[in-house]
CHARMM internal coordinates of N, CA and C (Angstrom, degrees):
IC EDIT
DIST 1 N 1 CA 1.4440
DIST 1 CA 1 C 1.5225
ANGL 1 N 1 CA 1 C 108.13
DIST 1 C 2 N 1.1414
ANGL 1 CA 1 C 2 N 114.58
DIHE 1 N 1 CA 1 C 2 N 119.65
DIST 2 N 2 CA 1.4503
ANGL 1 C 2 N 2 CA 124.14
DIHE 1 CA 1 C 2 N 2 CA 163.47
DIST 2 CA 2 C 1.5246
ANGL 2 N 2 CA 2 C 119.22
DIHE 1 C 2 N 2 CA 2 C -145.97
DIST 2 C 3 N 1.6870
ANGL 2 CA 2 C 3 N 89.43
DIHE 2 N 2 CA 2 C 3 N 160.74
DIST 3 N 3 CA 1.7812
ANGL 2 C 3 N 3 CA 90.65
DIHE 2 CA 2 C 3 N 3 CA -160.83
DIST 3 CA 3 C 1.6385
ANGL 3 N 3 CA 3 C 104.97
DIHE 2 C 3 N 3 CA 3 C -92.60
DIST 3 C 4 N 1.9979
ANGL 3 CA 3 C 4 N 112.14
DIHE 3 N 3 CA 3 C 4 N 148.71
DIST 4 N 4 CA 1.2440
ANGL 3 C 4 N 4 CA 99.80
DIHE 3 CA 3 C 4 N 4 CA -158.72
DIST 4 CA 4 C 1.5901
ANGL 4 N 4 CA 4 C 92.79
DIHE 3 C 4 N 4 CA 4 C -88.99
DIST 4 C 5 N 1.5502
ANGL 4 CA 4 C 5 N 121.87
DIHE 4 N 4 CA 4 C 5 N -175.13
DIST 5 N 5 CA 0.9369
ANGL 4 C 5 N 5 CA 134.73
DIHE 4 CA 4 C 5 N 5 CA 125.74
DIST 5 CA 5 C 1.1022
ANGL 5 N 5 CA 5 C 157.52
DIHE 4 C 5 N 5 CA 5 C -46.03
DIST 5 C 6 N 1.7387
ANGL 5 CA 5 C 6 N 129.01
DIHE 5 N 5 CA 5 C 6 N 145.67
DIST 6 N 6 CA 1.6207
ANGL 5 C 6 N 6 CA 91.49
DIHE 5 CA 5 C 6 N 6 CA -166.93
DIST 6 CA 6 C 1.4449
ANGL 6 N 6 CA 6 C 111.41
DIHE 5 C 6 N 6 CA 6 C -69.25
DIST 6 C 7 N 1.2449
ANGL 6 CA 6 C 7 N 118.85
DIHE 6 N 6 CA 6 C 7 N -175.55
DIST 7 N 7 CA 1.4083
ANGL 6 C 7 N 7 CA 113.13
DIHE 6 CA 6 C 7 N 7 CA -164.83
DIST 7 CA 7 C 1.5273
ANGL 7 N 7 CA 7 C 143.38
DIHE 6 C 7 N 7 CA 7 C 55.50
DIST 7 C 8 N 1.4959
ANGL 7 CA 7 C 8 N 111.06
DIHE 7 N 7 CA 7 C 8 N 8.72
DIST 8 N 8 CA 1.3054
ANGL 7 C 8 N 8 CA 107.91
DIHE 7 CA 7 C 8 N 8 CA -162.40
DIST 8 CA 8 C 2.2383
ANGL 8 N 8 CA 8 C 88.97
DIHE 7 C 8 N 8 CA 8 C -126.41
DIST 8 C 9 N 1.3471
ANGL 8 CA 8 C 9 N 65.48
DIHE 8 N 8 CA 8 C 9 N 175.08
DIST 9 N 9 CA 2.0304
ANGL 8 C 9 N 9 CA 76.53
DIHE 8 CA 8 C 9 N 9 CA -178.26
DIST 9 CA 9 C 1.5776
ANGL 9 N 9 CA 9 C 114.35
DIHE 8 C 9 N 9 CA 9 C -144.11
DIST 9 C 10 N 1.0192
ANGL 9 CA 9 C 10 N 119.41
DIHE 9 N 9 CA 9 C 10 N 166.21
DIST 10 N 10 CA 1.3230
ANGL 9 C 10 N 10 CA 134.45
DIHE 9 CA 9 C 10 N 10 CA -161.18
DIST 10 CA 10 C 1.7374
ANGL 10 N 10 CA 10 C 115.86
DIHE 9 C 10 N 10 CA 10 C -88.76
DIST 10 C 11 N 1.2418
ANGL 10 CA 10 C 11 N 126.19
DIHE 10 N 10 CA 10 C 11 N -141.78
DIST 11 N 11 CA 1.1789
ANGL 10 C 11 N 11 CA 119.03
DIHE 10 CA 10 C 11 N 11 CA 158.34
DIST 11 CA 11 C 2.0223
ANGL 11 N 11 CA 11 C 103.96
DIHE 10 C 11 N 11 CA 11 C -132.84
DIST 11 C 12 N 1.1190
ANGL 11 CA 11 C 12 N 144.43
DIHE 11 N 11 CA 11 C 12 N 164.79
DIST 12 N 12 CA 0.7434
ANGL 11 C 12 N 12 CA 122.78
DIHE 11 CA 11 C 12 N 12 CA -153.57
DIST 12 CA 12 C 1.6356
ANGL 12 N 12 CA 12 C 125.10
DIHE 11 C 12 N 12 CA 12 C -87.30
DIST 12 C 13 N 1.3236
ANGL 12 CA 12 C 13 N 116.37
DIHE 12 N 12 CA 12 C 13 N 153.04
DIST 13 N 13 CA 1.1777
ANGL 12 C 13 N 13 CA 118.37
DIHE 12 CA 12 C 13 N 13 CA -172.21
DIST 13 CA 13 C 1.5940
ANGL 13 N 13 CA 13 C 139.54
DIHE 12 C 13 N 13 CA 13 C -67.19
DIST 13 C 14 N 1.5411
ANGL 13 CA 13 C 14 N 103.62
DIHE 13 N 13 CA 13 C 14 N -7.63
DIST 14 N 14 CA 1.4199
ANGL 13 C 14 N 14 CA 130.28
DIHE 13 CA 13 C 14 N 14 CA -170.46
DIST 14 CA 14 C 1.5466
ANGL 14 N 14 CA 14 C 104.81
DIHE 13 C 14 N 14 CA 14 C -177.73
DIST 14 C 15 N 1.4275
ANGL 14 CA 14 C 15 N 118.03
DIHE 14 N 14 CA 14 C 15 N 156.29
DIST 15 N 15 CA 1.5721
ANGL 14 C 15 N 15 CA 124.66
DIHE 14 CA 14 C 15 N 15 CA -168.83
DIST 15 CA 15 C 1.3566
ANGL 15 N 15 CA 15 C 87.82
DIHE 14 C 15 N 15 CA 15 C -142.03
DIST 15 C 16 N 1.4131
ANGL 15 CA 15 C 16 N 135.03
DIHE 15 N 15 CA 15 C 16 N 27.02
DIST 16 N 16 CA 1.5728
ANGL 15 C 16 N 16 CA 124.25
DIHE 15 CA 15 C 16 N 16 CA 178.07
DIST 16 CA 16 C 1.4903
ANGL 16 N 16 CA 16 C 110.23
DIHE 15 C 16 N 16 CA 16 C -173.00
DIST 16 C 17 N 1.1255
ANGL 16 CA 16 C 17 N 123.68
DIHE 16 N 16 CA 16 C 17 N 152.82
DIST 17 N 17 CA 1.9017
ANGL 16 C 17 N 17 CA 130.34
DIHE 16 CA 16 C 17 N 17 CA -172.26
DIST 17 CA 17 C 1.2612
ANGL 17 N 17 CA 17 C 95.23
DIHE 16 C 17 N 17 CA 17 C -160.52
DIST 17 C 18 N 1.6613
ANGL 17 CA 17 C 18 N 99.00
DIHE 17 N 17 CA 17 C 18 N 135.05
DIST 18 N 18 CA 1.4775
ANGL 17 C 18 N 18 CA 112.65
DIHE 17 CA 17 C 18 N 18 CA 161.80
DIST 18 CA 18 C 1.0300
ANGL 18 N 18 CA 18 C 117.15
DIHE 17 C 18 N 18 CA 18 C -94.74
DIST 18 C 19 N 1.4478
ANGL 18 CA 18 C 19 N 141.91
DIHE 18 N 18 CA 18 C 19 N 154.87
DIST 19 N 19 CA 1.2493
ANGL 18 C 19 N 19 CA 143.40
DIHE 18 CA 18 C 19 N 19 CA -178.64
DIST 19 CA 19 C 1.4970
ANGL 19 N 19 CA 19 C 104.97
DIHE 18 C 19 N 19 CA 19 C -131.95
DIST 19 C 20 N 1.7287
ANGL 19 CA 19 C 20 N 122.01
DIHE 19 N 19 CA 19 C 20 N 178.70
DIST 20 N 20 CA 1.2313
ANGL 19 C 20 N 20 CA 114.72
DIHE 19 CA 19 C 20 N 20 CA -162.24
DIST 20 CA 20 C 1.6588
ANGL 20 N 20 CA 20 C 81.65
DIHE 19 C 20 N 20 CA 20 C -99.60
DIST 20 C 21 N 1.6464
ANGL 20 CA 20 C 21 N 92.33
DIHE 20 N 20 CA 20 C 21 N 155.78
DIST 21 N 21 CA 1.6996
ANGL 20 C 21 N 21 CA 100.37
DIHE 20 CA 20 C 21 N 21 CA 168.26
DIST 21 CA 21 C 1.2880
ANGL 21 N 21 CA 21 C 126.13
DIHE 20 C 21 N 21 CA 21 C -80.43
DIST 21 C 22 N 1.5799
ANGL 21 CA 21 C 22 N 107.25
DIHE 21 N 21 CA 21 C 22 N 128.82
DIST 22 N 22 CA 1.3281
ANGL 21 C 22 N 22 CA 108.02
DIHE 21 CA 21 C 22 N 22 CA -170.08
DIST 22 CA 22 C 1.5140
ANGL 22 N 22 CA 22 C 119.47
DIHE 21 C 22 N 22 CA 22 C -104.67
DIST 22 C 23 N 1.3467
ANGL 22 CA 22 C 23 N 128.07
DIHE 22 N 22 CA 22 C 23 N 173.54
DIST 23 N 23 CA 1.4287
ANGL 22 C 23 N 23 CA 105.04
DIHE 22 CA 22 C 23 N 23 CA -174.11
DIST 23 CA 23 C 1.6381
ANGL 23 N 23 CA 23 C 101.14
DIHE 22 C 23 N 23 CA 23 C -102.98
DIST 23 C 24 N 1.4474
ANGL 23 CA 23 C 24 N 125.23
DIHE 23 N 23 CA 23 C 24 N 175.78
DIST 24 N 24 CA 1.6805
ANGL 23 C 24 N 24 CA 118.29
DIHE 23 CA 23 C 24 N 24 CA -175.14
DIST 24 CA 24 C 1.4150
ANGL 24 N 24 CA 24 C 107.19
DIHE 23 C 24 N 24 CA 24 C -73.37
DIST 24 C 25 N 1.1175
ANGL 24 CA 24 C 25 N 125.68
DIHE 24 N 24 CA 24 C 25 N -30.72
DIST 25 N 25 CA 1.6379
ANGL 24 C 25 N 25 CA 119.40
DIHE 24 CA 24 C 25 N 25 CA 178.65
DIST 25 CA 25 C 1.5136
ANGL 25 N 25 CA 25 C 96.23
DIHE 24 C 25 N 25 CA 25 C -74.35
DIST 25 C 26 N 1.0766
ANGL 25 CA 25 C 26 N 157.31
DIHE 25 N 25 CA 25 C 26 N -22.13
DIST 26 N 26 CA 1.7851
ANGL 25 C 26 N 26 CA 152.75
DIHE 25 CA 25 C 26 N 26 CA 159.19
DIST 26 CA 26 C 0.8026
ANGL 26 N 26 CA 26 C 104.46
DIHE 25 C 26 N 26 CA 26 C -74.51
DIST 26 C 27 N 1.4467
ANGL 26 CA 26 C 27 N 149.11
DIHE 26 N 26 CA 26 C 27 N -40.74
DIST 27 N 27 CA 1.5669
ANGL 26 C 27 N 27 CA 124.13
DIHE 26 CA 26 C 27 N 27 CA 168.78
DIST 27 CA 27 C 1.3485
ANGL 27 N 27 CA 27 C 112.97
DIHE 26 C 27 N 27 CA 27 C -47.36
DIST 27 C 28 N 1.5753
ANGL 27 CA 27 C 28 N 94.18
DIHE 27 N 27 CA 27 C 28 N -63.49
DIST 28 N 28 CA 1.7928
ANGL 27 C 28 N 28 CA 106.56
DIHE 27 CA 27 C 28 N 28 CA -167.15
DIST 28 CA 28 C 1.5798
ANGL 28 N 28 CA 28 C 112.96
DIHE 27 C 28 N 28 CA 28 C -47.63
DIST 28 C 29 N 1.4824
ANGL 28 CA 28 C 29 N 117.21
DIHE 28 N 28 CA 28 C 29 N -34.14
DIST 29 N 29 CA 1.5454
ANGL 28 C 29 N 29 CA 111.42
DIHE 28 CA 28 C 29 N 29 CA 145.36
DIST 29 CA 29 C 1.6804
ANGL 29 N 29 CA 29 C 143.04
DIHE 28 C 29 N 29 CA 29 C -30.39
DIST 29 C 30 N 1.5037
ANGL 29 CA 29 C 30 N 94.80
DIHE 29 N 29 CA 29 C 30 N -54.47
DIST 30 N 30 CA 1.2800
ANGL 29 C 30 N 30 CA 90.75
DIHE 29 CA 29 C 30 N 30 CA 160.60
DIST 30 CA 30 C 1.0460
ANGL 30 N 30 CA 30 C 157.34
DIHE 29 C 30 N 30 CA 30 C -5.76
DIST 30 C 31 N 1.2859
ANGL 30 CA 30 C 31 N 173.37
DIHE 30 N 30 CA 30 C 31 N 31.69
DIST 31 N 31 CA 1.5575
ANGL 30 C 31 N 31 CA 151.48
DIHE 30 CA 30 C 31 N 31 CA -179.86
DIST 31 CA 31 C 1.1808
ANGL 31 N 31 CA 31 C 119.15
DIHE 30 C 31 N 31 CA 31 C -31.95
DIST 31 C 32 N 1.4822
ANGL 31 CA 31 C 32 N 126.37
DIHE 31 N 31 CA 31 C 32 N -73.81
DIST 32 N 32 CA 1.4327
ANGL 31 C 32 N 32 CA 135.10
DIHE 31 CA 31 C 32 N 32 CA -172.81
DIST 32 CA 32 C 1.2038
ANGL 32 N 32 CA 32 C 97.44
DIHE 31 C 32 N 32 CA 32 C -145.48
DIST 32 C 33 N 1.1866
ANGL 32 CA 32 C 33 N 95.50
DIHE 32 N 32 CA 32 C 33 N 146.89
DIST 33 N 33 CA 1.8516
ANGL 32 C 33 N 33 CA 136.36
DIHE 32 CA 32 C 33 N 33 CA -165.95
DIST 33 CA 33 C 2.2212
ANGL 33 N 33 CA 33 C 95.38
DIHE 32 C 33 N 33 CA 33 C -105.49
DIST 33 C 34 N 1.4353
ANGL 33 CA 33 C 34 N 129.65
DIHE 33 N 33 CA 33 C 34 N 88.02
DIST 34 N 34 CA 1.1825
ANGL 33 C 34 N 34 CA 122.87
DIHE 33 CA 33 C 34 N 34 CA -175.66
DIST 34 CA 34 C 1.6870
ANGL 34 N 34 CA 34 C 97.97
DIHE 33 C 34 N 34 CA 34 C -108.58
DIST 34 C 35 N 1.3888
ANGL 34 CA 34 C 35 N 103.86
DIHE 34 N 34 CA 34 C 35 N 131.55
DIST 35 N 35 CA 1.3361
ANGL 34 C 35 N 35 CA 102.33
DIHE 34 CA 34 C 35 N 35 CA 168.42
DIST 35 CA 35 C 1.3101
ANGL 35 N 35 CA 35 C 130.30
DIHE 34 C 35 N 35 CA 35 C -132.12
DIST 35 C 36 N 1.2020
ANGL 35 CA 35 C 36 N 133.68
DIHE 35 N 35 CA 35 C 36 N 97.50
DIST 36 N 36 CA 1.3601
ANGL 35 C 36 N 36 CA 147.15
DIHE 35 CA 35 C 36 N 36 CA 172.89
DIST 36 CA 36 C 1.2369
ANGL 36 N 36 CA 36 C 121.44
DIHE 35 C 36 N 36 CA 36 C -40.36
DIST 36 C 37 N 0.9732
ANGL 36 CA 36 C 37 N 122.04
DIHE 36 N 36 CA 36 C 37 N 110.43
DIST 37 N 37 CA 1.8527
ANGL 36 C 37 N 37 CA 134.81
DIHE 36 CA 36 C 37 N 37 CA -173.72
DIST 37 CA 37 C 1.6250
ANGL 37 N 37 CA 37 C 107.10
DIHE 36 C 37 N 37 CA 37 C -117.55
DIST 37 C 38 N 0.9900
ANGL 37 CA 37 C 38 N 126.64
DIHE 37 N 37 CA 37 C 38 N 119.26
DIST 38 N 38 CA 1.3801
ANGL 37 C 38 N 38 CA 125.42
DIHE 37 CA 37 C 38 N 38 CA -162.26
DIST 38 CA 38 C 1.7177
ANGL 38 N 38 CA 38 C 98.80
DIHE 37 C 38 N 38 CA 38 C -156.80
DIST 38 C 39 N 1.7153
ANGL 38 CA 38 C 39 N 98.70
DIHE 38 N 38 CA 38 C 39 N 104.37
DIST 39 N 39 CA 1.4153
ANGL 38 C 39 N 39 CA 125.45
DIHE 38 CA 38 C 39 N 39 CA 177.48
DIST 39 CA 39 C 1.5921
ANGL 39 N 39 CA 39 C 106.09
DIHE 38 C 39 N 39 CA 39 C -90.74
DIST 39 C 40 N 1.4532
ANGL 39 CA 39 C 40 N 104.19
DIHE 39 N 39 CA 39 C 40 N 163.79
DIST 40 N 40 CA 1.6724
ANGL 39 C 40 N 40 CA 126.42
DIHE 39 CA 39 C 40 N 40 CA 161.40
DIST 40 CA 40 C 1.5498
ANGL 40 N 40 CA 40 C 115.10
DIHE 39 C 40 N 40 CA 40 C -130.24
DIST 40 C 41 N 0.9928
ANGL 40 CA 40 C 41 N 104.07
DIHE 40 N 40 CA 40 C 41 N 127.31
DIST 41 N 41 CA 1.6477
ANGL 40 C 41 N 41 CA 117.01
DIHE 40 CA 40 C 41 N 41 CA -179.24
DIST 41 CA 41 C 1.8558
ANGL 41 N 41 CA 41 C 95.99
DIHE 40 C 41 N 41 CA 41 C -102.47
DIST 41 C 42 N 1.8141
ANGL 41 CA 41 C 42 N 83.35
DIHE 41 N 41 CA 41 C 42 N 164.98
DIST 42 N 42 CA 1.5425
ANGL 41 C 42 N 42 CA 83.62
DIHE 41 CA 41 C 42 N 42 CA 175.48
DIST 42 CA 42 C 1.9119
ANGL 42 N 42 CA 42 C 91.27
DIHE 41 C 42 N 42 CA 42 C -167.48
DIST 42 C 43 N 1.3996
ANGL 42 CA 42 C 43 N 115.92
DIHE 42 N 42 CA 42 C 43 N 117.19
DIST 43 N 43 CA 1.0330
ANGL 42 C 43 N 43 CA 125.17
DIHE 42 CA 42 C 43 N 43 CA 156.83
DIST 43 CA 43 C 1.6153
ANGL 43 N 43 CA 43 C 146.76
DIHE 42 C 43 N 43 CA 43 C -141.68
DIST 43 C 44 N 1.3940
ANGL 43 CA 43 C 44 N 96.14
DIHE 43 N 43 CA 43 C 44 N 153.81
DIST 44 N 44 CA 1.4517
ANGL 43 C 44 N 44 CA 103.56
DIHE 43 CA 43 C 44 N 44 CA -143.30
DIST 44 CA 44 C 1.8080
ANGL 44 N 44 CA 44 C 101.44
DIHE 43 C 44 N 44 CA 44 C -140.58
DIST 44 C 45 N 1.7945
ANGL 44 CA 44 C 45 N 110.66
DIHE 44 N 44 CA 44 C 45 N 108.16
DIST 45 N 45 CA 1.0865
ANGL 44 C 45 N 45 CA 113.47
DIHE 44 CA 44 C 45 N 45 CA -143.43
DIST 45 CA 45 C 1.9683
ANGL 45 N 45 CA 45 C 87.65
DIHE 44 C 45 N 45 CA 45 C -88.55
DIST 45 C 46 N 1.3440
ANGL 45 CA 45 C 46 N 84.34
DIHE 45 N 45 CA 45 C 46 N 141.80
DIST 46 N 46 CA 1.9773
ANGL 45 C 46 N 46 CA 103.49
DIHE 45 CA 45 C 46 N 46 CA 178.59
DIST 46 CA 46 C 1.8967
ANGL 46 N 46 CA 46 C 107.78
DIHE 45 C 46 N 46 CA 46 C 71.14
DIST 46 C 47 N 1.2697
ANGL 46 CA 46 C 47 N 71.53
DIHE 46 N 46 CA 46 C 47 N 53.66
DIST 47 N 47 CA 1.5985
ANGL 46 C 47 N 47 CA 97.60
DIHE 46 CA 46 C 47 N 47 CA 167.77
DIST 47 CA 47 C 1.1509
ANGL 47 N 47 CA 47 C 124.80
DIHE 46 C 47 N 47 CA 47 C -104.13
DIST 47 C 48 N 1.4933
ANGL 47 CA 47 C 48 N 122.44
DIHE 47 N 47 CA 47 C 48 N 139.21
DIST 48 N 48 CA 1.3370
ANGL 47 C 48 N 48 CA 100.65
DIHE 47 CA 47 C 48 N 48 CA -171.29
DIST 48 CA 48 C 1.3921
ANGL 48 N 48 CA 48 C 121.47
DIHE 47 C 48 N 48 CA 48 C -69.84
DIST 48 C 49 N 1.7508
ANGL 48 CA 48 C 49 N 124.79
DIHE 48 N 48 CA 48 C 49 N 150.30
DIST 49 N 49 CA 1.5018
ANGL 48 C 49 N 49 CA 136.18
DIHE 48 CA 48 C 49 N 49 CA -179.39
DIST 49 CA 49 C 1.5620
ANGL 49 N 49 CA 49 C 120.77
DIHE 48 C 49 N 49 CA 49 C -77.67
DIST 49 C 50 N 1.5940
ANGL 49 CA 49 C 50 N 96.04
DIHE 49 N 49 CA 49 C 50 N -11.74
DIST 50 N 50 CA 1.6380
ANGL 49 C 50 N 50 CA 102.65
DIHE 49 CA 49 C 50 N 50 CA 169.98
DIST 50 CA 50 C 1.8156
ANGL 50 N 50 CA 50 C 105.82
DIHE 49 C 50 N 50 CA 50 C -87.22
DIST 50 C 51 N 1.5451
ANGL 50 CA 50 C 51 N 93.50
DIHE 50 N 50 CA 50 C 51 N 134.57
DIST 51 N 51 CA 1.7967
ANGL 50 C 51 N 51 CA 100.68
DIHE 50 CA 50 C 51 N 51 CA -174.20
DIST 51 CA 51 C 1.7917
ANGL 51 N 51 CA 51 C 101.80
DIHE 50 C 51 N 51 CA 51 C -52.81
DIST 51 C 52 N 1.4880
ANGL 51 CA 51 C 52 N 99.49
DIHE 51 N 51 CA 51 C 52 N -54.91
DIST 52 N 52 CA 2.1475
ANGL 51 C 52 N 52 CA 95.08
DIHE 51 CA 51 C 52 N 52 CA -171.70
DIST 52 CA 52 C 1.5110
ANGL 52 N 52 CA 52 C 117.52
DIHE 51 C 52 N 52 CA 52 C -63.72
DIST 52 C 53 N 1.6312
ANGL 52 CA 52 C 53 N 116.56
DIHE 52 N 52 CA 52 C 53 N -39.12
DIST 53 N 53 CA 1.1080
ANGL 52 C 53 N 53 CA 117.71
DIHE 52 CA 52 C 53 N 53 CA 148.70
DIST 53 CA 53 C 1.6648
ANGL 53 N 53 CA 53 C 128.60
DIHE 52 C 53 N 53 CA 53 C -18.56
DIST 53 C 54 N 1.7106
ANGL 53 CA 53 C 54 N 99.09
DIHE 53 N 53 CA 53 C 54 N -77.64
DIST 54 N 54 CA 1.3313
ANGL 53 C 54 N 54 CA 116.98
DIHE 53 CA 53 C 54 N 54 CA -155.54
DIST 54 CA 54 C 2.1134
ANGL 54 N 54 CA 54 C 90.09
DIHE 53 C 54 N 54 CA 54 C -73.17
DIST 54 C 55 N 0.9805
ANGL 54 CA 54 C 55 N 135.53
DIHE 54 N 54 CA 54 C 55 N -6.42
DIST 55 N 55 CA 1.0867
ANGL 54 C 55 N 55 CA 140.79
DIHE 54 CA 54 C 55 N 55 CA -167.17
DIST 55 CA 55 C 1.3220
ANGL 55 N 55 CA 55 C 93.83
DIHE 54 C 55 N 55 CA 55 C -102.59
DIST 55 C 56 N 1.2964
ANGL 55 CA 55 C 56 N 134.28
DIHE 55 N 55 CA 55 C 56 N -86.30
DIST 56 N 56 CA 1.4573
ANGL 55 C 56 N 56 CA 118.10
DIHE 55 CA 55 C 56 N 56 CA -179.39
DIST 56 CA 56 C 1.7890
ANGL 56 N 56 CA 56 C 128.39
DIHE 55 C 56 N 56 CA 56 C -61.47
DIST 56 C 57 N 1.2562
ANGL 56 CA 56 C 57 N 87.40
DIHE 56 N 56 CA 56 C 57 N 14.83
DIST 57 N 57 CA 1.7272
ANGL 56 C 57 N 57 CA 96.83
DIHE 56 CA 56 C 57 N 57 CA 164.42
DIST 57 CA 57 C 1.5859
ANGL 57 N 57 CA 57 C 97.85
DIHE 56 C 57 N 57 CA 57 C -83.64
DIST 57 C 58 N 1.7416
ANGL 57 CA 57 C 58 N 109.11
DIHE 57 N 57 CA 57 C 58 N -76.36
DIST 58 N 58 CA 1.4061
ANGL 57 C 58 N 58 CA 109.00
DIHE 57 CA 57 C 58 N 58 CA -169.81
DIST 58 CA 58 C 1.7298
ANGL 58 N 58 CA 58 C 118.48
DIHE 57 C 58 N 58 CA 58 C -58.90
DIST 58 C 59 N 1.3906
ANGL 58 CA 58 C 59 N 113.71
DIHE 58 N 58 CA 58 C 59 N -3.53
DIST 59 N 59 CA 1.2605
ANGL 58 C 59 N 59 CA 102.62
DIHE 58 CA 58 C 59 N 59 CA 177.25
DIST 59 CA 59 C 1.5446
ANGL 59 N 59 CA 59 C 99.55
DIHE 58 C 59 N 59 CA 59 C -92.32
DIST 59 C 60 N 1.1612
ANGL 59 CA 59 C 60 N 136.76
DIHE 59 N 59 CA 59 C 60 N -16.05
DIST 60 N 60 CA 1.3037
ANGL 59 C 60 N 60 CA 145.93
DIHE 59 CA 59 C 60 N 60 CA 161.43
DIST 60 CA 60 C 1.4834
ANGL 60 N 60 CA 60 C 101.19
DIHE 59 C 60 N 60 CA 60 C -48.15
DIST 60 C 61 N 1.3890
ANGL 60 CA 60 C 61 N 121.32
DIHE 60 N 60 CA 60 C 61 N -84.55
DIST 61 N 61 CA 1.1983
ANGL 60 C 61 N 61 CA 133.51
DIHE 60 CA 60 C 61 N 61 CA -160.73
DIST 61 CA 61 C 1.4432
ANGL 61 N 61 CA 61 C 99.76
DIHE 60 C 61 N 61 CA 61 C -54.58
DIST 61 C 62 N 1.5995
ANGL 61 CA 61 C 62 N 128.63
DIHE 61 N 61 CA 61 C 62 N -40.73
DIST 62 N 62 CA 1.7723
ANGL 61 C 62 N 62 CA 134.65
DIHE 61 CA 61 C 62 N 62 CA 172.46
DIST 62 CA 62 C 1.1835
ANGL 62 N 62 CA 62 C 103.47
DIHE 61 C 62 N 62 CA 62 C -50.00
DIST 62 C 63 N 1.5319
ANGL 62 CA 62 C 63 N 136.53
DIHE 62 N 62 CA 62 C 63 N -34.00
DIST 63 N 63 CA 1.3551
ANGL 62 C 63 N 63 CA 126.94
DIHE 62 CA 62 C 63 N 63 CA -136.52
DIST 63 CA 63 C 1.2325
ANGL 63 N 63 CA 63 C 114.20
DIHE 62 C 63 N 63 CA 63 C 41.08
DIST 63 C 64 N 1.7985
ANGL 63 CA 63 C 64 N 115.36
DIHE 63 N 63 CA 63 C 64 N 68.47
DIST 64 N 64 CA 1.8179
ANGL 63 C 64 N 64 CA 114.99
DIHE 63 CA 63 C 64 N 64 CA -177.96
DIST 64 CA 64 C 1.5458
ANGL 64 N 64 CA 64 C 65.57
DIHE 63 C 64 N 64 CA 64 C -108.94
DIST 64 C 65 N 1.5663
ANGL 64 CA 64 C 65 N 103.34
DIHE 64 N 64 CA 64 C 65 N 163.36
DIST 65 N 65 CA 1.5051
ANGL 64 C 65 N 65 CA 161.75
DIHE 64 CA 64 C 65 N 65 CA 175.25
DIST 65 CA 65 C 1.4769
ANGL 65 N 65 CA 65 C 92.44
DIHE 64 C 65 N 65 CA 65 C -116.68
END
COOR INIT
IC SEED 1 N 1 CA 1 C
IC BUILD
């Protein structure tokens, strides 16, 4: 785990999505298929570089249970 730069990117986060099943007359409805993906970042410099580490740090600092 390391933190990027600005400008830089990762590799990707998932290579597959399920969707709900639709029937063939609802597809054929269709036009466009739009899907909204909407992340939260959170950083916090001299954090630890180990993922379980750096996870029960910020759940520390959250007060997560």
């Amino acid at each position: 785990m390391t933190a990027l730069q600005s400008g830089e990117s990762t590799s990707a986060l998932t290579t597959q999505m399920t969707m709900k099943s639709i029937t063939n007359a609802e597809y054929v409805a269709i036009d466009d298929i739009n899907i909204i993906i909407t992340g939260y970042v959170m950083g916090i410099e001299g954090i630890s570089t180990i993922p379980i580490d750096a996870w029960n740090e910020c759940k520390t600092i959250g007060n997560i249970h």
